[in-house]
C-alpha positions as CSV (number, residue, x, y, z in Angstrom):
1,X,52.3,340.4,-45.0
2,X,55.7,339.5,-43.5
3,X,56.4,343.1,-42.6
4,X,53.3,343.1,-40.8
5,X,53.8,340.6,-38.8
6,X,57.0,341.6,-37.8
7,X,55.4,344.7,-36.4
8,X,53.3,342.9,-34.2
9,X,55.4,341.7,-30.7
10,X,56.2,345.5,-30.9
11,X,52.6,347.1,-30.9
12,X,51.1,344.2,-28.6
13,X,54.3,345.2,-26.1
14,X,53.0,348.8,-26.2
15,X,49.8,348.4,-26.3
16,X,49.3,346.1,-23.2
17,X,52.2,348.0,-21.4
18,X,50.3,351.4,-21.7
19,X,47.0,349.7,-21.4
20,X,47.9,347.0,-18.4
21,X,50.4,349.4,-16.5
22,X,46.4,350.9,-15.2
23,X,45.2,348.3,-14.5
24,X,48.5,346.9,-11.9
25,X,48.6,350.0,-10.3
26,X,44.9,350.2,-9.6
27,X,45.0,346.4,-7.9
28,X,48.8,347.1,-6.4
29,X,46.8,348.3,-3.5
30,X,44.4,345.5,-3.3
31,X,46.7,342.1,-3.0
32,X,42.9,339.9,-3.2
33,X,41.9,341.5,-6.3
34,X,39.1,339.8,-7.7
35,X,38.3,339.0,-11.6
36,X,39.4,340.8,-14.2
37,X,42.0,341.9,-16.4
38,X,45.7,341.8,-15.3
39,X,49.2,341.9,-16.7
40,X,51.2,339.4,-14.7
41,X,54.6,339.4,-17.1
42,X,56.0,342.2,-19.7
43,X,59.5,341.3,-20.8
44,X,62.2,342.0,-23.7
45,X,64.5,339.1,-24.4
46,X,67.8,339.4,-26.4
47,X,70.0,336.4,-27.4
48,X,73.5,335.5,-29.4
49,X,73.4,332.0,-31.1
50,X,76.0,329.9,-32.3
51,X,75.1,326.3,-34.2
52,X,77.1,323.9,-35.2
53,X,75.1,322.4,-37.5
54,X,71.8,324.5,-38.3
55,X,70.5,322.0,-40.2
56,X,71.2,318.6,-38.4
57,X,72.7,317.1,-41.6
58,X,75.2,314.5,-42.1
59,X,77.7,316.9,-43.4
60,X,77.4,319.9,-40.7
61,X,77.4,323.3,-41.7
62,X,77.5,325.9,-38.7
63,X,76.1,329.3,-38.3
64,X,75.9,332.4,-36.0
65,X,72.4,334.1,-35.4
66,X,70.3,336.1,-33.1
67,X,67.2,337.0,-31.6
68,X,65.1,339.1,-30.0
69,X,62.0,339.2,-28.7
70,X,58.7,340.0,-25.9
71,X,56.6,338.2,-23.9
72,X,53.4,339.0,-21.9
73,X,51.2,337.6,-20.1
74,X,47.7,338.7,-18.9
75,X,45.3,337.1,-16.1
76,X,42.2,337.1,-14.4
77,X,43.4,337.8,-10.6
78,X,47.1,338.7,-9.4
79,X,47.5,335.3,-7.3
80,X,46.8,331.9,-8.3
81,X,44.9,333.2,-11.7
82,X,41.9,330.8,-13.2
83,X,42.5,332.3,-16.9
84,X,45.9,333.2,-18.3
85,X,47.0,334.4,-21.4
86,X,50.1,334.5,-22.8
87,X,52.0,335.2,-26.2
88,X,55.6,335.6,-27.3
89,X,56.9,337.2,-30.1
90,X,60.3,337.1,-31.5
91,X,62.9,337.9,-35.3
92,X,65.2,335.5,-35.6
93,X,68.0,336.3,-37.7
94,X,71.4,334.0,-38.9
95,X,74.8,335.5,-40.9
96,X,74.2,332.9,-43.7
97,X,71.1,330.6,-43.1
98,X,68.4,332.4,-44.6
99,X,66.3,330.0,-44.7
100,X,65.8,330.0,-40.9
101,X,65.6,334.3,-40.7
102,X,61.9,334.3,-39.5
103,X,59.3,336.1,-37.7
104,X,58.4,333.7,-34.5
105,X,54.8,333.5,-32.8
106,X,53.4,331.7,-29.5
107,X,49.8,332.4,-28.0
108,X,48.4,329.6,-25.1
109,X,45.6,330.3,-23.3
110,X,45.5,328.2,-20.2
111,X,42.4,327.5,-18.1
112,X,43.3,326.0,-14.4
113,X,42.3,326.0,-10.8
114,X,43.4,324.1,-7.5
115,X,39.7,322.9,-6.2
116,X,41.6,321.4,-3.4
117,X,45.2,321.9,-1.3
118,X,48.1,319.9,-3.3
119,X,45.5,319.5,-6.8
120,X,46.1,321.2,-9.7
121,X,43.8,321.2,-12.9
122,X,45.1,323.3,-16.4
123,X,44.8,322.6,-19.5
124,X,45.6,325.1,-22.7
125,X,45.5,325.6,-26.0
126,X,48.6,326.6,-27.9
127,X,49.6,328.1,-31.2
128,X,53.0,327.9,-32.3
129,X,54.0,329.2,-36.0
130,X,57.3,329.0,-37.5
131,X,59.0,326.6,-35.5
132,X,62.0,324.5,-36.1
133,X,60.8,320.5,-36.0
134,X,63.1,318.1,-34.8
135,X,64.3,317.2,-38.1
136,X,65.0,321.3,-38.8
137,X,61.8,321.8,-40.7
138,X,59.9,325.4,-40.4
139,X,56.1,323.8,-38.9
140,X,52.9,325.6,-37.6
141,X,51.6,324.0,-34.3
142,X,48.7,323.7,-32.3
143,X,48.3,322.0,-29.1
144,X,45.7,321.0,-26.8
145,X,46.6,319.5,-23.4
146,X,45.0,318.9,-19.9
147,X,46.6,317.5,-16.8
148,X,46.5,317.1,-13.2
149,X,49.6,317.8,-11.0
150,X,49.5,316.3,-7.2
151,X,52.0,318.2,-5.1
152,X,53.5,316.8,-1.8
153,X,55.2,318.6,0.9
154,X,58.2,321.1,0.7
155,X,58.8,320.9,-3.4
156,X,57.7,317.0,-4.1
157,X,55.2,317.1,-7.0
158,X,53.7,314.3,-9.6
159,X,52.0,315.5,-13.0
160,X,50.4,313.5,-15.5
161,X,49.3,315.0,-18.9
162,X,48.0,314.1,-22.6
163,X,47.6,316.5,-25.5
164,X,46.7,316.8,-29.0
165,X,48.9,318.5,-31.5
166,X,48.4,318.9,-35.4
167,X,51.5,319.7,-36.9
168,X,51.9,321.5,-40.0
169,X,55.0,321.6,-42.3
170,X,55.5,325.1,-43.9
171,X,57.5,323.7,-47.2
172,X,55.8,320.5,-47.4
173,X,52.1,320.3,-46.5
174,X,52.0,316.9,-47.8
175,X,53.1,315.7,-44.4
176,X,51.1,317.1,-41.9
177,X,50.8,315.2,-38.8
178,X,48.2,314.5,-36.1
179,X,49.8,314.0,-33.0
180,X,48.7,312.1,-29.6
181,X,50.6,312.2,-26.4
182,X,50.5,311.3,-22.9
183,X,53.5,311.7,-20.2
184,X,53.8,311.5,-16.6
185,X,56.5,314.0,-14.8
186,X,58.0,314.0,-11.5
187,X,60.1,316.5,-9.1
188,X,61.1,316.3,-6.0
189,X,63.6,318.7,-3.5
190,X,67.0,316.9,-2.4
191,X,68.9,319.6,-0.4
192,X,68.9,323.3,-0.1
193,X,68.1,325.0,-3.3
194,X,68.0,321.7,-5.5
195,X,66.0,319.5,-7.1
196,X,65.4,316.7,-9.2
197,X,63.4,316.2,-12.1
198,X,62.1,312.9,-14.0
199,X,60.1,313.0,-17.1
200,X,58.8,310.5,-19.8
201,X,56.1,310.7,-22.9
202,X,55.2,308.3,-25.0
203,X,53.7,309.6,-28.5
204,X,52.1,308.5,-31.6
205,X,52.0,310.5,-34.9
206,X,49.8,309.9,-37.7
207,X,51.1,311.7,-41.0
208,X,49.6,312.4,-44.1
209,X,52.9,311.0,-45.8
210,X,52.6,306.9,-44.7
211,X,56.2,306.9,-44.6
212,X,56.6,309.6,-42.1
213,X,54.4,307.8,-39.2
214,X,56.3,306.6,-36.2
215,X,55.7,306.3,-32.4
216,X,58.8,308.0,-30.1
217,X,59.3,307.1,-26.5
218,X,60.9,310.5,-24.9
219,X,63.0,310.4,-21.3
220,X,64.3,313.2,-19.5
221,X,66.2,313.9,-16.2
222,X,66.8,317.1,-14.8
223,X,69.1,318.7,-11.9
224,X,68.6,322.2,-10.8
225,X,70.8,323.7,-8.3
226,X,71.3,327.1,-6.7
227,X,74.9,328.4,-6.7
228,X,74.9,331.0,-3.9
229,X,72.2,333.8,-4.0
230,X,72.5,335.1,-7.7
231,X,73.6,331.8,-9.6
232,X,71.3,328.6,-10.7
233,X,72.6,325.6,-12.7
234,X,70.1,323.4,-14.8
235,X,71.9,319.9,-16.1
236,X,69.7,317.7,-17.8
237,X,69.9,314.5,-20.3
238,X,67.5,313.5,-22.7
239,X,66.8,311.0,-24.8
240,X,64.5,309.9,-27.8
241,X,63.9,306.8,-29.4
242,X,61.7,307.0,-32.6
243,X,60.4,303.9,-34.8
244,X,58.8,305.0,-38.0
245,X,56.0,302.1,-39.3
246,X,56.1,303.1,-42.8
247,X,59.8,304.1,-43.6
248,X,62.0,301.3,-44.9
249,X,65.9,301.6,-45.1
250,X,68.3,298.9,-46.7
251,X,70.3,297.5,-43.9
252,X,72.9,294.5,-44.9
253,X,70.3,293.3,-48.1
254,X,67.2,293.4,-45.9
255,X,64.4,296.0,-45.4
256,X,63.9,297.0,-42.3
257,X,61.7,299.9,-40.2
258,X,64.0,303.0,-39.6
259,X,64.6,304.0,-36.2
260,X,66.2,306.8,-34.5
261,X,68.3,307.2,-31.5
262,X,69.0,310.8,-29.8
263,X,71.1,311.6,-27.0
264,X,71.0,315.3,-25.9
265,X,72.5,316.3,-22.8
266,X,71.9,320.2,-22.1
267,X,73.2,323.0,-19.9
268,X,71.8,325.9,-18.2
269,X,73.4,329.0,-15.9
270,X,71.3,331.7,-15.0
271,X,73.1,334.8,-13.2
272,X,70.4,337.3,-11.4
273,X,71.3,340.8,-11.9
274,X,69.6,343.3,-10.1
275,X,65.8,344.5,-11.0
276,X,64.6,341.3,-12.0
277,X,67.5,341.1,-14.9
278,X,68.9,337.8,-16.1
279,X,71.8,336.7,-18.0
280,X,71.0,333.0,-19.6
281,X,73.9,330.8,-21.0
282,X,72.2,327.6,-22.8
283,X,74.3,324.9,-24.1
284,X,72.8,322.1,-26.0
285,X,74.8,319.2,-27.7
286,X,72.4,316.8,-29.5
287,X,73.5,313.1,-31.5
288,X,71.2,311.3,-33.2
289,X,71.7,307.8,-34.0
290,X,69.5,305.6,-37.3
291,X,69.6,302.6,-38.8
292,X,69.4,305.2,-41.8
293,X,73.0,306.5,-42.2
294,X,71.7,309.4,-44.2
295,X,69.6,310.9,-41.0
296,X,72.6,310.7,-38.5
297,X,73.9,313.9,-37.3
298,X,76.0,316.0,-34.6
299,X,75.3,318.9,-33.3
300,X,76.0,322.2,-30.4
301,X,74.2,324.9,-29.9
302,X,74.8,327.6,-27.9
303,X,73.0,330.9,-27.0
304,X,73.6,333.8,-25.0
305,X,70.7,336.1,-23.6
306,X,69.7,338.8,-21.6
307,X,66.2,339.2,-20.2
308,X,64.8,342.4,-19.4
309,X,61.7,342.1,-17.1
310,X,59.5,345.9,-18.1
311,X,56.9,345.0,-15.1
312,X,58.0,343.8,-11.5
């Protein structure tokens, strides 16, 4: 079954290139195409990964890996589609971490319009197997989420959202969780080629272990800069507070509700090559904080990759 799947981001590459290629070059004439079928992305990813600590213990161990991967997407009309579909397929592979060698899948179908100037509608539906959890544990995902984005002038834009999620734990199915969120985001230019980016979400997680329950309040901030005409800089900071309502932890002789703390400031550079090529550099540094001294960890992670765009 494995080796099946593993086959799969290869024949849906080829199939949809040979198929979709058609079907571009019959509307590259024809810049109002109506509905239909229409592949608006076809790329190859490759990436280098180094990890501190793979699996966000107390005692790190770290790790070298890498991945590769494809990604398509296919639409109703060339511009401003009402139906996308995307899906992403990738091996990930690690010198001594077995446990996280694994054949990766995402599919979202997304359904959005703009009925009016400055209003967009989507919502999608997402599938997302073998992931890595917060915590470092393999889970299968699916995700339902509408929202509504208001956009201003020049690049100012406001987006509120909710979603659904169930998640389900590969090695422990005794811990699914049923997941509701709802988050507000917004972005607005500040000079040439930058902007600034605020975020927050506020979910609630019902698990099918009591003890594993919590509610996590999520805060992001982002920068994004252009660096001359081939260079962009993301800087961004994060942080995450969970409270769990069923997990007691011994602190000083009394029982109290655990509760994590993470800080994780992250880096991005992206240098455009020519043909639509990109070279990615992503730095990550993540510490997590508990009233649990055995769920406290450090951690970098870094990754290297090339992007490889097949359709422009």
């Amino acid at each position: 079954m494995s080796s099946r799947f593993a086959m799969l981001p290869a024949a849906v590459l080829a199939l949809v290139f040979l198929g979709g290629t058609g079907t571009a070059n019959a509307a590259s004439g024809d810049e109002k195409s109506g509905f239909g079928l229409h592949l608006g992305l076809l790329r190859l990813d490759a990436s280098s990964i180094y990890d501190s600590n793979i699996d966000h213990e107390v005692v790190p161990r770290e790790d070298y890996g890498m991945e590769v991967g494809g990604e398509i997407r296919l639409q109703s009309q060339r511009r401003n589609p009402l139906i996308r579909l995307d899906y992403r397929g990738g091996v990930e592979r690690y010198a001594n971490s077995h446990r996280w060698d694994r054949v990766k899948h995402r599919a979202r179908a997304t359904l959005g319009g703009e009925p009016a100037d400055g209003l967009d509608l989507e919502t999608y539906g997402e599938l997302n197997t073998r992931t890595a959890s917060e915590d470092r544990e393999l889970v299968n995902q699916y995700t339902v989420s509408p929202g509504i984005s208001l956009s201003g002038g020049g690049s100012r834009r406001i987006r509120v959202n909710g979603a659904f999620r169930w998640k389900q734990y590969v090695d422990d199915p005794g811990r699914d969780e049923s997941i509701w969120y709802a988050g507000t985001e917004a972005r607005t230019g500040l000079w040439r080629g930058g902007s600034v980016e605020a975020r927050y979400r506020y979910e609630t997680a019902d698990s099918e272990d009591p003890q594993q329950s919590y509610i996590r309040h999520r805060i992001e901030g982002r920068l994004d800069q252009e660096l001359g005409g081939r260079n962009r800089i993301r800087l961004g900071l994060e942080r995450r507070i969970r409270r769990y309502s069923g997990d007691l932890v011994d602190l000083n002789g009394y029982e109290v509700l655990r509760e994590d703390r993470r800080w994780t400031p992250f880096l991005r550079f992206t240098h455009y090559l020519g043909a639509g090529q990109q070279i990615v550099l992503d730095y990550e540094y993540q510490n997590r904080e508990s009233n649990d001294p055995d769920k406290e960890f450090q951690a970098q992670r870094v990754s290297l990759a090339l992007r490889w765009p097949l359709l422009r």
